[in-house]
PDB file of N, CA, C and O in Angstrom:
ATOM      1  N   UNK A   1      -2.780 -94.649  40.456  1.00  0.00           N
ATOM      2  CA  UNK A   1      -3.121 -95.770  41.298  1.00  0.00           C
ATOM      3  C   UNK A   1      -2.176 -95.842  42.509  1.00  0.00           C
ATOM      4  O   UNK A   1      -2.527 -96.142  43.651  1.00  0.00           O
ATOM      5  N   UNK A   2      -1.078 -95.565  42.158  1.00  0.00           N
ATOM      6  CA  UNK A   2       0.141 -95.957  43.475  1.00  0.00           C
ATOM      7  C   UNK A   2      -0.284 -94.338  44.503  1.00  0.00           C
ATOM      8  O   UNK A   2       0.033 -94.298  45.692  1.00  0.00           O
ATOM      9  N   UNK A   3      -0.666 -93.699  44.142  1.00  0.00           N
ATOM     10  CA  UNK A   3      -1.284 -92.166  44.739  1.00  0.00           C
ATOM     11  C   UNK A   3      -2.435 -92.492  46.062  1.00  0.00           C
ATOM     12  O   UNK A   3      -2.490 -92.117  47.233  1.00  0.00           O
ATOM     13  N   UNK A   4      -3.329 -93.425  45.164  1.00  0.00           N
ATOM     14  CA  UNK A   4      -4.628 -94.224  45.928  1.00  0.00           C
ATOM     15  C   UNK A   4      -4.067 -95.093  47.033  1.00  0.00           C
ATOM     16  O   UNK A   4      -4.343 -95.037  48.232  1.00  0.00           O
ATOM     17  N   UNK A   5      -2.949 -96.176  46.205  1.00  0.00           N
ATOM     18  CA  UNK A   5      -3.071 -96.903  47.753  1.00  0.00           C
ATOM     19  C   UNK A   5      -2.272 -96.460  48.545  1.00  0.00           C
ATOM     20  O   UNK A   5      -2.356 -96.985  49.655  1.00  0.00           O
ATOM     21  N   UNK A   6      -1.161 -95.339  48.385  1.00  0.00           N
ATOM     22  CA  UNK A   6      -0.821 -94.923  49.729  1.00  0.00           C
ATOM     23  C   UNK A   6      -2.145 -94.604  50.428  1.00  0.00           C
ATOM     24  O   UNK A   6      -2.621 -95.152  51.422  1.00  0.00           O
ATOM     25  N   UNK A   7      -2.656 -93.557  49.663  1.00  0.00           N
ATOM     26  CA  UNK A   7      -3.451 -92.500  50.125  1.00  0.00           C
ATOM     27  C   UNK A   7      -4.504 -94.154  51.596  1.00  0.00           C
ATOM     28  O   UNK A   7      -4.459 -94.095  52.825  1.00  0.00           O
ATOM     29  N   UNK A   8      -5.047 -94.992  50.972  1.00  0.00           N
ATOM     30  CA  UNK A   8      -5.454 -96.175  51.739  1.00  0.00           C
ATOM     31  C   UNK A   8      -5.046 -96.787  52.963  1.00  0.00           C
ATOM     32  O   UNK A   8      -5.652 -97.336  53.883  1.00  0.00           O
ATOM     33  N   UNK A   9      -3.850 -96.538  52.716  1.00  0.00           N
ATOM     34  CA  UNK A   9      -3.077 -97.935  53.456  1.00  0.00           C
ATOM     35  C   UNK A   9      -2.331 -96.767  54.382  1.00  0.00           C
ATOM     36  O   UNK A   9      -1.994 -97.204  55.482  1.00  0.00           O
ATOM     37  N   UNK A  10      -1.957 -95.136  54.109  1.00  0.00           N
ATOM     38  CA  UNK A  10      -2.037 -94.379  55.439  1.00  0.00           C
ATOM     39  C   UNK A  10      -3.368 -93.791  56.332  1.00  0.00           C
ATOM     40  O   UNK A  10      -3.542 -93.422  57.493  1.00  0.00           O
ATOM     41  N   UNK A  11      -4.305 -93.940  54.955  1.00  0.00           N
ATOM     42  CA  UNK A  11      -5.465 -93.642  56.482  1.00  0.00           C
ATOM     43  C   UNK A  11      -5.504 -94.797  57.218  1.00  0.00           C
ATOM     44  O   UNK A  11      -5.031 -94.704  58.351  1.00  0.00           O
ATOM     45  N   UNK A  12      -5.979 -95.953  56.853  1.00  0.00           N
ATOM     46  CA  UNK A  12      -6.037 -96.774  57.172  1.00  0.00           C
ATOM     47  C   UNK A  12      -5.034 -97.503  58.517  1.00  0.00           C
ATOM     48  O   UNK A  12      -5.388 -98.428  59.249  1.00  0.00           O
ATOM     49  N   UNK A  13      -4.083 -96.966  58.540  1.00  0.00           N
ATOM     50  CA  UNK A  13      -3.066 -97.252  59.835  1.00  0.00           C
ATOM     51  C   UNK A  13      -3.011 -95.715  60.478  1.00  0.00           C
ATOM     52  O   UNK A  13      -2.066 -95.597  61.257  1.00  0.00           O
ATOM     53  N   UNK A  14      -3.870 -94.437  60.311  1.00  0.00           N
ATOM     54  CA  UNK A  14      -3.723 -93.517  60.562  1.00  0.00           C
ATOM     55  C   UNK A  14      -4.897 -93.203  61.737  1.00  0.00           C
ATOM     56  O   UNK A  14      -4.797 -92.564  62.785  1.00  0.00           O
ATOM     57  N   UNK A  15      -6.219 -94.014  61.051  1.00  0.00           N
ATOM     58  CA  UNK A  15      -7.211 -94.229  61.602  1.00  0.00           C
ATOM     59  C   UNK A  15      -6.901 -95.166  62.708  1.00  0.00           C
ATOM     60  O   UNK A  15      -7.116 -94.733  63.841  1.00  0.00           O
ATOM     61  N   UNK A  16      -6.471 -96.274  62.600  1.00  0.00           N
ATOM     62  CA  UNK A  16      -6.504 -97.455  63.654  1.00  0.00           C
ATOM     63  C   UNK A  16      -5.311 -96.703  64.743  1.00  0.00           C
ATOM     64  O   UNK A  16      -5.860 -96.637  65.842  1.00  0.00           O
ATOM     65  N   UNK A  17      -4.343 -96.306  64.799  1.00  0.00           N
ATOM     66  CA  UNK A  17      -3.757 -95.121  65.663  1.00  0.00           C
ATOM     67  C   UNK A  17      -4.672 -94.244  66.365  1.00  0.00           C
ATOM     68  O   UNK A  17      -4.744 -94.050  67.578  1.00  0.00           O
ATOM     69  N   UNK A  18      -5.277 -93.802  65.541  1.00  0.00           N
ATOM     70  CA  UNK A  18      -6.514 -92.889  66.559  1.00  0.00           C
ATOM     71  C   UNK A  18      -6.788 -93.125  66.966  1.00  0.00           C
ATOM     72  O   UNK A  18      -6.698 -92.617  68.083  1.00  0.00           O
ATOM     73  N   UNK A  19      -7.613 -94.325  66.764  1.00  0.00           N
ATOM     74  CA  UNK A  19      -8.515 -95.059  67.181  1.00  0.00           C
ATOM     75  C   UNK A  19      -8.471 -95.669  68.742  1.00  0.00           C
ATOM     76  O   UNK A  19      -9.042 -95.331  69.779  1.00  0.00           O
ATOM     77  N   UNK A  20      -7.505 -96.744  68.408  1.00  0.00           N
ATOM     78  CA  UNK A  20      -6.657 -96.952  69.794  1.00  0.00           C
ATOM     79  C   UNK A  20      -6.376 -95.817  70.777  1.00  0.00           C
ATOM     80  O   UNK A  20      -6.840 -95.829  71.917  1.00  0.00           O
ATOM     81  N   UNK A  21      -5.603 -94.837  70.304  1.00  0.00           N
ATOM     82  CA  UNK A  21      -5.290 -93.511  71.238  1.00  0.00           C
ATOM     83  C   UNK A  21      -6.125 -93.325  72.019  1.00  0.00           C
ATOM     84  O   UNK A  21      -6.106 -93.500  73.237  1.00  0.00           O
ATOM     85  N   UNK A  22      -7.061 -92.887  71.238  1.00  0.00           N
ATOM     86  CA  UNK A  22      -8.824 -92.170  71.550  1.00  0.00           C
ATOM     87  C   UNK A  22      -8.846 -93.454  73.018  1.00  0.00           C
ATOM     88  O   UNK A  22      -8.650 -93.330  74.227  1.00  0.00           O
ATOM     89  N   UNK A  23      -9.019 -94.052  72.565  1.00  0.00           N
ATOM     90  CA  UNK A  23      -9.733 -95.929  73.452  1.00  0.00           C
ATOM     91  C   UNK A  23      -9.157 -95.880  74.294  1.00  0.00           C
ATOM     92  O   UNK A  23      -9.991 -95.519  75.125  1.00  0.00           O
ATOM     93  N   UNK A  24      -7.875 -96.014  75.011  1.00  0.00           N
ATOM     94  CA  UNK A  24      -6.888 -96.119  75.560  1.00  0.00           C
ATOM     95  C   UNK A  24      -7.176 -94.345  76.694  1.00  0.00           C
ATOM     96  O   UNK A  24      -7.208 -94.274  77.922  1.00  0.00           O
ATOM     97  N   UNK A  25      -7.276 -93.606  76.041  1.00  0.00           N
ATOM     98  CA  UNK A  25      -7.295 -92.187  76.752  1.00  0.00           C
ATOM     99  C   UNK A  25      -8.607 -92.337  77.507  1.00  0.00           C
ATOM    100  O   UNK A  25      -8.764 -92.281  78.726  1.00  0.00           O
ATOM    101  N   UNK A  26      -9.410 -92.514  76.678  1.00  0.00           N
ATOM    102  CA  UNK A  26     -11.287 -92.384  77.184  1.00  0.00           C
ATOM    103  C   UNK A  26     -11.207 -93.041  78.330  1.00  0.00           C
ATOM    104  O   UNK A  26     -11.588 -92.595  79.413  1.00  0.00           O
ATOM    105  N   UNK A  27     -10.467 -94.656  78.044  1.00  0.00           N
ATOM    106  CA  UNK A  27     -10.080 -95.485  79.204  1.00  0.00           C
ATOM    107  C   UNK A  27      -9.900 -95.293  80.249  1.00  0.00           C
ATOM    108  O   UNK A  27     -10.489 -95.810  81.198  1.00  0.00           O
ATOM    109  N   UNK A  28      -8.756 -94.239  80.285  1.00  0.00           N
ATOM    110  CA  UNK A  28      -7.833 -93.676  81.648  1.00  0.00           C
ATOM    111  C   UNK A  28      -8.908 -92.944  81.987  1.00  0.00           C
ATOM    112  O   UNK A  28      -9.479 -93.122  83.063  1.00  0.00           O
ATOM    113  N   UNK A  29      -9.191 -92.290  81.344  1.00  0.00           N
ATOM    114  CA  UNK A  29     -10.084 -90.701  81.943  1.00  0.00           C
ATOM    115  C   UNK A  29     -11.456 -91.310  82.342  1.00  0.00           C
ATOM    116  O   UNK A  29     -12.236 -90.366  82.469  1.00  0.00           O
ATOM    117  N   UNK A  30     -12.141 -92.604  82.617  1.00  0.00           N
ATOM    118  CA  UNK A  30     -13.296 -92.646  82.604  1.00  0.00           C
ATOM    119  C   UNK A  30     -13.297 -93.418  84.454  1.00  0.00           C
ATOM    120  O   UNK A  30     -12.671 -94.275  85.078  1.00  0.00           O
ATOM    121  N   UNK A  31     -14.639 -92.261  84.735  1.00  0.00           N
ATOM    122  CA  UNK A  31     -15.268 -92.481  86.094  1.00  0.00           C
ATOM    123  C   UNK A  31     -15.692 -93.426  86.290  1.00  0.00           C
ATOM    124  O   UNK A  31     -14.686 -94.127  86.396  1.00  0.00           O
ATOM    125  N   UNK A  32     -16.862 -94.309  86.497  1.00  0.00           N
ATOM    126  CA  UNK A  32     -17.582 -94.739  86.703  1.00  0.00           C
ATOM    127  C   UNK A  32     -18.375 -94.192  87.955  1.00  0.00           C
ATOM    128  O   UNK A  32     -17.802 -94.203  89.044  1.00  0.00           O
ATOM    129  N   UNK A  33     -19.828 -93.655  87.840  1.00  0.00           N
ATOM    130  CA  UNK A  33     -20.597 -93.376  88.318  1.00  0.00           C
ATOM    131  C   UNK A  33     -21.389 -95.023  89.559  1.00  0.00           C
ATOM    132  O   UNK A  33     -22.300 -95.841  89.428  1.00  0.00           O
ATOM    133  N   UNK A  34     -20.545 -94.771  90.415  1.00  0.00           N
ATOM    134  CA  UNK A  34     -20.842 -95.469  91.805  1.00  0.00           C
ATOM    135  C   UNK A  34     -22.193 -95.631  92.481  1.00  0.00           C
ATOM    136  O   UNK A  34     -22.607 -96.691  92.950  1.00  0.00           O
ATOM    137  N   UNK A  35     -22.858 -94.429  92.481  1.00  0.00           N
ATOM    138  CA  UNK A  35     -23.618 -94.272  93.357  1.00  0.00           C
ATOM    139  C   UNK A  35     -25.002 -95.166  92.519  1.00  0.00           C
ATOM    140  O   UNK A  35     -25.796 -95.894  93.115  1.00  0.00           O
ATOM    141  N   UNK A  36     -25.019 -94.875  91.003  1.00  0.00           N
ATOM    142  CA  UNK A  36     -26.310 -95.579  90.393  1.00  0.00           C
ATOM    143  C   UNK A  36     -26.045 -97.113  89.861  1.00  0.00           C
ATOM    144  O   UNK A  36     -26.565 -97.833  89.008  1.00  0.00           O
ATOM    145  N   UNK A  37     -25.003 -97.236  90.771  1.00  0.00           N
ATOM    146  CA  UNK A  37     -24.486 -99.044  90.639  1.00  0.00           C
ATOM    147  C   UNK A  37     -26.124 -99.942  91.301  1.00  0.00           C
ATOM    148  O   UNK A  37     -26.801-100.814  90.757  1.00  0.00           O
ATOM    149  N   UNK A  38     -26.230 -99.502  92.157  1.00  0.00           N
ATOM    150  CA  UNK A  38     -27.260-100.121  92.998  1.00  0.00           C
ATOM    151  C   UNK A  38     -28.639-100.332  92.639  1.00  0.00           C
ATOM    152  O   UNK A  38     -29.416-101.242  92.927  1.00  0.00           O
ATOM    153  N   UNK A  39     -28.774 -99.257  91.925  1.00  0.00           N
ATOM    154  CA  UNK A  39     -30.347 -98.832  91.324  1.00  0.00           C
ATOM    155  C   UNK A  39     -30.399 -99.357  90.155  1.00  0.00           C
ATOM    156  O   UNK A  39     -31.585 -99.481  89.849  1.00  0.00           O
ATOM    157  N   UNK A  40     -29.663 -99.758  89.278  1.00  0.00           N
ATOM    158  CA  UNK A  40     -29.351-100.105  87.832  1.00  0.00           C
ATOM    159  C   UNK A  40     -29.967-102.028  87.989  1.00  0.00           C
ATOM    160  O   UNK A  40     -29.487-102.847  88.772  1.00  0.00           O
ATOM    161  N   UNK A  41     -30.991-102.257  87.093  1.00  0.00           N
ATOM    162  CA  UNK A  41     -30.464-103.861  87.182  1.00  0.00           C
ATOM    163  C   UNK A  41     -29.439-104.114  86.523  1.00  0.00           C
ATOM    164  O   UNK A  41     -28.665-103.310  86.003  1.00  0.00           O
ATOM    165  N   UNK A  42     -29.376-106.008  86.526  1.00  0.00           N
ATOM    166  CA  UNK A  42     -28.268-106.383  85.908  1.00  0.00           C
ATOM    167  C   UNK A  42     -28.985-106.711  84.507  1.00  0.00           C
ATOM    168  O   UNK A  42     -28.269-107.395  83.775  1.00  0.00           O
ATOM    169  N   UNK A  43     -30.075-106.420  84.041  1.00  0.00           N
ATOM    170  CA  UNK A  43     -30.261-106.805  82.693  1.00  0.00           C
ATOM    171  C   UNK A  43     -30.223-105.851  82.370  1.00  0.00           C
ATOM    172  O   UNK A  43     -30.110-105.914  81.146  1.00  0.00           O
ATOM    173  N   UNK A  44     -30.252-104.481  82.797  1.00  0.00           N
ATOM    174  CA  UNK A  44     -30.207-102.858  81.916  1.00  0.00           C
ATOM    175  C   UNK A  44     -28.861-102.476  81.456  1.00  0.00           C
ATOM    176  O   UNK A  44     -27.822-102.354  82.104  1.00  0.00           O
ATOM    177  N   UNK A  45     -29.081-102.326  80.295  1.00  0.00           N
ATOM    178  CA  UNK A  45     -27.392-101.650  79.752  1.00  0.00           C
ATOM    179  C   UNK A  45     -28.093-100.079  79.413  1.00  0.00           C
ATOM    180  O   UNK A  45     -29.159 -99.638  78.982  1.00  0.00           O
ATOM    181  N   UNK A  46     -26.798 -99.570  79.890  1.00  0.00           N
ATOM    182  CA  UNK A  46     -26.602 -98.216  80.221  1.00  0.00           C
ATOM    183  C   UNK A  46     -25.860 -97.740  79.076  1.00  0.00           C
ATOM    184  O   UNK A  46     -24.717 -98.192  79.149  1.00  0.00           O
ATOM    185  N   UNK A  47     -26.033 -96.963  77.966  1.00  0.00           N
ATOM    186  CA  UNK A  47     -25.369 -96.096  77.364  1.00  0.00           C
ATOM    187  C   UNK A  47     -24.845 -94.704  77.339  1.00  0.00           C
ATOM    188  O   UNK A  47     -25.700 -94.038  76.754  1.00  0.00           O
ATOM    189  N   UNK A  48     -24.139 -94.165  77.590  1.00  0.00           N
ATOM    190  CA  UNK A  48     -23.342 -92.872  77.260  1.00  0.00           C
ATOM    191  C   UNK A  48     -23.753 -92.545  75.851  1.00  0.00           C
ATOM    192  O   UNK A  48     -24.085 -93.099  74.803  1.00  0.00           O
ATOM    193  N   UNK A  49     -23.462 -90.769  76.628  1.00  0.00           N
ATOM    194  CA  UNK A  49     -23.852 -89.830  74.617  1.00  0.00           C
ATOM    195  C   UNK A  49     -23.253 -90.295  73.832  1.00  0.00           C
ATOM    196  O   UNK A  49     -22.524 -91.283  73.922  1.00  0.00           O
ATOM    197  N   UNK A  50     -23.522 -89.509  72.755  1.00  0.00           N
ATOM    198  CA  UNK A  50     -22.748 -89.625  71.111  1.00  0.00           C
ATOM    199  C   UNK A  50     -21.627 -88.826  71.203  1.00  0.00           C
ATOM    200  O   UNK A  50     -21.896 -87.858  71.915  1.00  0.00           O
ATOM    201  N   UNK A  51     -20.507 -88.798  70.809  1.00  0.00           N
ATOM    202  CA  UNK A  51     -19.180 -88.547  70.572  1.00  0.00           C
ATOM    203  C   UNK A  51     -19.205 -87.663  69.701  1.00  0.00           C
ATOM    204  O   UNK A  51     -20.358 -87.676  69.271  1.00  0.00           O
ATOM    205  N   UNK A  52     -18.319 -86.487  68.894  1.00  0.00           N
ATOM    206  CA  UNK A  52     -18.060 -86.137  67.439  1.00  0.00           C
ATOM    207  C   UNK A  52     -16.450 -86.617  67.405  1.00  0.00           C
ATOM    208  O   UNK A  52     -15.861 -86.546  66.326  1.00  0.00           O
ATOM    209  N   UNK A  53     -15.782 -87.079  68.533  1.00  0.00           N
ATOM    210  CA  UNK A  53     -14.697 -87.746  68.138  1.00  0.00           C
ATOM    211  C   UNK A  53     -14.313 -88.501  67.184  1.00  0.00           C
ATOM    212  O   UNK A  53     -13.334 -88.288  66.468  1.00  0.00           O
ATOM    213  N   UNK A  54     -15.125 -89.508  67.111  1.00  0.00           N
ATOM    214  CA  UNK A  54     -14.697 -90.181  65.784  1.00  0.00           C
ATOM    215  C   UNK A  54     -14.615 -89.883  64.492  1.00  0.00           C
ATOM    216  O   UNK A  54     -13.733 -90.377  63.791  1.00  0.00           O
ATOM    217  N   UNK A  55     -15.320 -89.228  64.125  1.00  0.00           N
ATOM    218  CA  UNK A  55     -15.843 -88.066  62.976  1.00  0.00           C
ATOM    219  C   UNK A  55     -14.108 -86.866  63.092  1.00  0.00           C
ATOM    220  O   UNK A  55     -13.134 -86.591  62.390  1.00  0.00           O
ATOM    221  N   UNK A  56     -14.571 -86.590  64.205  1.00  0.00           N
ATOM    222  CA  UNK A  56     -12.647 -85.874  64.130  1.00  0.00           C
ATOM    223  C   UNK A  56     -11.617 -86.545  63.227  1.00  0.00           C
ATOM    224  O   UNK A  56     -11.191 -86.272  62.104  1.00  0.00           O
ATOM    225  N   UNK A  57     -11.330 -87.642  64.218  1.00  0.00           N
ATOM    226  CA  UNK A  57     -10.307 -88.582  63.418  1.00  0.00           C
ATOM    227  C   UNK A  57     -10.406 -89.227  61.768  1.00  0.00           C
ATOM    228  O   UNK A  57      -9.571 -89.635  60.960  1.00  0.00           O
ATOM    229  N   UNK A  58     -11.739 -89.085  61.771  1.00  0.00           N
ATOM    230  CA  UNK A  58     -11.933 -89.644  60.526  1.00  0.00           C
ATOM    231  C   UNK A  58     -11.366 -88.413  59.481  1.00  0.00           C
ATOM    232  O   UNK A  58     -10.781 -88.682  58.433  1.00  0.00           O
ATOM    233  N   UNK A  59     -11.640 -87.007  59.946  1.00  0.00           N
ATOM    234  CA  UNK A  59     -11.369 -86.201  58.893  1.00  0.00           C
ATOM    235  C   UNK A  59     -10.103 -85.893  59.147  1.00  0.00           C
ATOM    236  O   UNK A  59      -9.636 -85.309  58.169  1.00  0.00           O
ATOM    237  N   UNK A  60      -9.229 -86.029  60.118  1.00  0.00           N
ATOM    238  CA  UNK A  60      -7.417 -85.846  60.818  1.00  0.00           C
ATOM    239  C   UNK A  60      -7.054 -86.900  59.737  1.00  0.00           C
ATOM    240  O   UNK A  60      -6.341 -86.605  58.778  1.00  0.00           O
ATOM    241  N   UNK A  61      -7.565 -88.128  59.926  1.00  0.00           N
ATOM    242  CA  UNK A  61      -6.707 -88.996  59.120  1.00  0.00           C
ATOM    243  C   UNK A  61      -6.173 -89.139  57.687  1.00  0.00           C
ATOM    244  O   UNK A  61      -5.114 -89.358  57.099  1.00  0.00           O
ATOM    245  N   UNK A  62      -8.070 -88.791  57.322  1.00  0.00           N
ATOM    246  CA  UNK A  62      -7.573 -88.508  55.546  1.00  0.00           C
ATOM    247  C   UNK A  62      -6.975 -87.284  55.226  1.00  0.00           C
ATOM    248  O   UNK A  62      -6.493 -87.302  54.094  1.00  0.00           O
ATOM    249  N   UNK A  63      -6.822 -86.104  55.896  1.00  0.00           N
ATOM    250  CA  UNK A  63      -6.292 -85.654  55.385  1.00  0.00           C
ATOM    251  C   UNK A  63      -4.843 -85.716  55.834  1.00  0.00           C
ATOM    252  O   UNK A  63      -4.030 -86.119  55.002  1.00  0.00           O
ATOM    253  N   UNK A  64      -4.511 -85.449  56.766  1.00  0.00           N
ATOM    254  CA  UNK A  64      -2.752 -86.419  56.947  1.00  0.00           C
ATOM    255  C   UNK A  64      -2.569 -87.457  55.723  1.00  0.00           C
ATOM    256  O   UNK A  64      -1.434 -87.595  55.268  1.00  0.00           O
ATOM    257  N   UNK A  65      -3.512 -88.103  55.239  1.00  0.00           N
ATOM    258  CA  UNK A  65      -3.496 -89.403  54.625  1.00  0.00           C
ATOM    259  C   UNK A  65      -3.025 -89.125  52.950  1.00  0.00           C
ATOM    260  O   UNK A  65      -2.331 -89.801  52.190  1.00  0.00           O
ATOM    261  N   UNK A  66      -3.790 -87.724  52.758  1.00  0.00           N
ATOM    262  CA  UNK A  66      -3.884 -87.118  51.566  1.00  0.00           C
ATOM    263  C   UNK A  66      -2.026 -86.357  51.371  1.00  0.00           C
ATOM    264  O   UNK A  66      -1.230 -86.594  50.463  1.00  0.00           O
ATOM    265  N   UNK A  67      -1.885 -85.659  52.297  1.00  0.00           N
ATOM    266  CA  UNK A  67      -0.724 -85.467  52.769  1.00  0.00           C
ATOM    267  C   UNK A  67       0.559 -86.086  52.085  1.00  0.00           C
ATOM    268  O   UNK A  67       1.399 -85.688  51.277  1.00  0.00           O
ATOM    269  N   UNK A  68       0.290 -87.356  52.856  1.00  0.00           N
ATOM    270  CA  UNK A  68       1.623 -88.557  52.930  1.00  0.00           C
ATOM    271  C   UNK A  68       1.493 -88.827  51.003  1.00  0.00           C
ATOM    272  O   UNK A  68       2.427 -88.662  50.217  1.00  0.00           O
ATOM    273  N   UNK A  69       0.074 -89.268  50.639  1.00  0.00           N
ATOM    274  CA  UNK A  69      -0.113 -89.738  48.974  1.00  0.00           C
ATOM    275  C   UNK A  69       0.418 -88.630  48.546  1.00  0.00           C
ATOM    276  O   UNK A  69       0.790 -88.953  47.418  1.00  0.00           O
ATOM    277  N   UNK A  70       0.768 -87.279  48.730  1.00  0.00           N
ATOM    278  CA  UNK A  70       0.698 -86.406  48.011  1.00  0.00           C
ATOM    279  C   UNK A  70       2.186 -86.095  47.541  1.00  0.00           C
ATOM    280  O   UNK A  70       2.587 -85.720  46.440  1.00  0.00           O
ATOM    281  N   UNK A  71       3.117 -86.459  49.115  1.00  0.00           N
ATOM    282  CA  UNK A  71       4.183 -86.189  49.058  1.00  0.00           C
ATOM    283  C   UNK A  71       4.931 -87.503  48.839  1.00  0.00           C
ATOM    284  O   UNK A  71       6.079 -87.178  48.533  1.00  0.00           O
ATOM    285  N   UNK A  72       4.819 -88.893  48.851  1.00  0.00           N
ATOM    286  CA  UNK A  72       5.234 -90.038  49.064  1.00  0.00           C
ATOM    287  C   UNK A  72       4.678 -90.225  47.448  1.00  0.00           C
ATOM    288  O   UNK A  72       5.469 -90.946  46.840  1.00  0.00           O
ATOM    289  N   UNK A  73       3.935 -89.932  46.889  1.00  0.00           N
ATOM    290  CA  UNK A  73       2.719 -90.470  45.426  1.00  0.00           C
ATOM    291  C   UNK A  73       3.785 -89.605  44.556  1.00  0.00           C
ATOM    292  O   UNK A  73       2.820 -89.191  43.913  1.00  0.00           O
ATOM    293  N   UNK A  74       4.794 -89.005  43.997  1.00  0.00           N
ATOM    294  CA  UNK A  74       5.167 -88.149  43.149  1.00  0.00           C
ATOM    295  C   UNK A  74       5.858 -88.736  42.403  1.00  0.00           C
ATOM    296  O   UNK A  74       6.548 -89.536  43.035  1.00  0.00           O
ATOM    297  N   UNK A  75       6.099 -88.772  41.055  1.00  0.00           N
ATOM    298  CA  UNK A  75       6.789 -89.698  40.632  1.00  0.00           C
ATOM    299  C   UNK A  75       7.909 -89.114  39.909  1.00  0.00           C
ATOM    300  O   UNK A  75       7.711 -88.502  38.860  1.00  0.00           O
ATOM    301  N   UNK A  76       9.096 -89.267  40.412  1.00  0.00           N
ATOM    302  CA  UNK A  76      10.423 -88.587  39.867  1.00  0.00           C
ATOM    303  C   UNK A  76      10.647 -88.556  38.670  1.00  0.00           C
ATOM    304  O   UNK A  76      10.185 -89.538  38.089  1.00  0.00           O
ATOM    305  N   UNK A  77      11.332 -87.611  37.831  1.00  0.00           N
ATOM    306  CA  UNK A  77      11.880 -87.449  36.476  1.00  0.00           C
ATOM    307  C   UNK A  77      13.191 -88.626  36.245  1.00  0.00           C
ATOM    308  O   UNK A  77      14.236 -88.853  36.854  1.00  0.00           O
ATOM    309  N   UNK A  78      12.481 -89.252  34.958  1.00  0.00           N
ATOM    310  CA  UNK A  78      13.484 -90.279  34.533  1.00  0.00           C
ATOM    311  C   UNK A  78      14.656 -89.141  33.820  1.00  0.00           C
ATOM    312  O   UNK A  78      14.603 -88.057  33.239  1.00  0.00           O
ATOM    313  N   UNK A  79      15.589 -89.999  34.206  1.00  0.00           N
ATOM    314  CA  UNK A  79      17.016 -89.180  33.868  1.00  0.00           C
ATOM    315  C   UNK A  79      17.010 -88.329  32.398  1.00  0.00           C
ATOM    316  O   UNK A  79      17.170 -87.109  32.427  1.00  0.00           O
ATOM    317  N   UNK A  80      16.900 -88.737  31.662  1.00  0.00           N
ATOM    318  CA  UNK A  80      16.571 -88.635  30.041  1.00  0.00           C
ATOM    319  C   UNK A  80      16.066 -87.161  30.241  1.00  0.00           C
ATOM    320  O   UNK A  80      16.595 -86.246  29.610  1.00  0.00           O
ATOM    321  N   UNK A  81      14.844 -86.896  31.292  1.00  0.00           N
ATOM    322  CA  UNK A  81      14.126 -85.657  30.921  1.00  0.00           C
ATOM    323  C   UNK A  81      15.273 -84.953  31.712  1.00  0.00           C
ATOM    324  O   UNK A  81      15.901 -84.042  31.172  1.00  0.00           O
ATOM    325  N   UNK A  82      15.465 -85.230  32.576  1.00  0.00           N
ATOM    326  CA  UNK A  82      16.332 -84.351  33.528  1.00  0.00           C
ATOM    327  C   UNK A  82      17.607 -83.585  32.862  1.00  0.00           C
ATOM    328  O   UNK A  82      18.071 -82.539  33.316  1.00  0.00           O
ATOM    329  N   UNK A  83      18.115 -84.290  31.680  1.00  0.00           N
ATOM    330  CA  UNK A  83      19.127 -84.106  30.823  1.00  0.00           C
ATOM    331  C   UNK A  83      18.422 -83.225  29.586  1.00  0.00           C
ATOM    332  O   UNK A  83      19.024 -82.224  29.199  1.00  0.00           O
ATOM    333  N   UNK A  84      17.479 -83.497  29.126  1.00  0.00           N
ATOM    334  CA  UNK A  84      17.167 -82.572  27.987  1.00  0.00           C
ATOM    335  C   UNK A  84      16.348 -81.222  28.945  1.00  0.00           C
ATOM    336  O   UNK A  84      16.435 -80.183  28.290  1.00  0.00           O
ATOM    337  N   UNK A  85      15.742 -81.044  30.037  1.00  0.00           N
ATOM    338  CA  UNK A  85      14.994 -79.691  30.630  1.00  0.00           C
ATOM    339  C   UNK A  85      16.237 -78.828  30.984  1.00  0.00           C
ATOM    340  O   UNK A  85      16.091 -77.706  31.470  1.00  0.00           O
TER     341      UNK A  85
END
């Protein structure tokens, strides 16, 4: 169980890091196309493609995530064994 909620609680802040990153970058880097300002009404919303970005991060995270549970999740030898191995 203590394996799981690392494994949770680092995707989970591993993802929302991306997440933001991603948001924040797309941000900077994004044009806006000027010229079809004019032609566009104001009741039309305009969407952009589909991404596989997110899908990236989703699989970066858990496994980083798997990672951290894997190495953080181990549970040390009580002294006792350490003395009789």
């Amino acid at each position: 169980m203590k394996k799981y909620m690392i494994f949770i609680i680092s995707f989970t802040v591993l993802y929302t890091v991306f997440q933001l990153s991603s948001g924040a970058i797309l941000t900077a880097l994004y044009k806006p196309d000027l010229s079809s300002v004019h032609s566009i009404s104001a009741q039309e919303v305009v969407f952009a493609g589909t991404s596989t970005i997110p899908l990236l991060f989703i699989f970066l995270s858990s496994t980083i995530a798997y990672f951290i549970s894997q190495k953080l999740g181990r549970t040390s030898k009580a002294p006792d064994e350490l003395v009789n191995s």
